[in-house]
N, C-alpha and C positions, 0 to 999 in steps of 0.2 A: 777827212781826207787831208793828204799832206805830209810832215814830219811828225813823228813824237819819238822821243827820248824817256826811255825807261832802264832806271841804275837801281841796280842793288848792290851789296859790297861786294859780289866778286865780279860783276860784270855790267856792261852797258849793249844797251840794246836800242837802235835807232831802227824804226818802223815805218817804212814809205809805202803811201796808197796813193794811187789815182796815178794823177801824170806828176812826173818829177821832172820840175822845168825850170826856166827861169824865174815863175811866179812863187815858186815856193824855193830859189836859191839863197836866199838869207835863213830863213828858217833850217832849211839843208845844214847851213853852213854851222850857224849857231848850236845846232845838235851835236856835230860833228866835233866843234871847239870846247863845248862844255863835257863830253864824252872823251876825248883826250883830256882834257884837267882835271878829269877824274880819276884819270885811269892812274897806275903804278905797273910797274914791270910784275906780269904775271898775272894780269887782268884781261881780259875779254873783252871785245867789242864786237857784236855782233849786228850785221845791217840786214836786216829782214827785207826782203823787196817782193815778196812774193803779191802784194797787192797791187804794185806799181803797174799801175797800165802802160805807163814809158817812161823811160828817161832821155833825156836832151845832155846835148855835149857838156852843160853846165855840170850835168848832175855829177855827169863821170868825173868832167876835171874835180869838181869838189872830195869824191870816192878817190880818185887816185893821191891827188894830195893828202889827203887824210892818213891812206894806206903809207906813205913816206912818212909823214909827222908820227905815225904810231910805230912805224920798223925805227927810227930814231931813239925813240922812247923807250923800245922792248917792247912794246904793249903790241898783243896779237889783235889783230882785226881782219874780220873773214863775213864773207856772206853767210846768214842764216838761211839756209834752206836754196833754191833756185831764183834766178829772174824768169821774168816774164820771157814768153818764145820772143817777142817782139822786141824788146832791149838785146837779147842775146843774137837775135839778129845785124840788129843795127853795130853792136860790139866787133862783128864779123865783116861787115861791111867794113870799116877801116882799121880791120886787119887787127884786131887785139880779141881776147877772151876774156870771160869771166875772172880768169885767175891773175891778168893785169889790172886790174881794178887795184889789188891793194898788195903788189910786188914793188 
């Protein structure tokens, strides 16, 4: 449960399961920092969250920063696949979507 970080040369894929909160915002974070140093203009970042049972305002602000450090970059980062109904909930409740995560 948690983060993992999985890179191969065209692309990085960050993997969240369970709850994504404050207890695992270093880990978050750290994924998210080694997966921009990796990247080059024309690479991929993909954030899988389809296991994530929640996220917490941490997680987001970490996703949104991330989403600017990588449009800085060139480098595309996008959701793999859907969230959980229950994060895309909470998303709605203060008024953002899915696709502000990393605009």
């Amino acid at each position: 449960m948690g983060v993992a970080l999985r890179q191969t040369n065209d692309a990085s894929q960050i993997v969240l399961e369970g709850p994504i909160d404050i207890t695992v915002a270093a880990e978050l974070k750290t994924a998210l920092v080694e997966a921009l140093a990796a990247a080059t203009p024309g690479k991929k970042i993909g954030v899988a969250a389809e296991a994530a049972v929640s996220l917490d305002v941490t997680a987001y602000q970490l996703l949104w920063a991330a989403g600017r450090e990588a449009k800085n970059a060139g480098v595309a980062i996008a959701l793999d696949g859907a969230i959980p109904e229950a994060a895309s909930r909470a998303l709605a409740e203060i008024g953002l979507d899915t696709g502000a995560l990393f605009s």
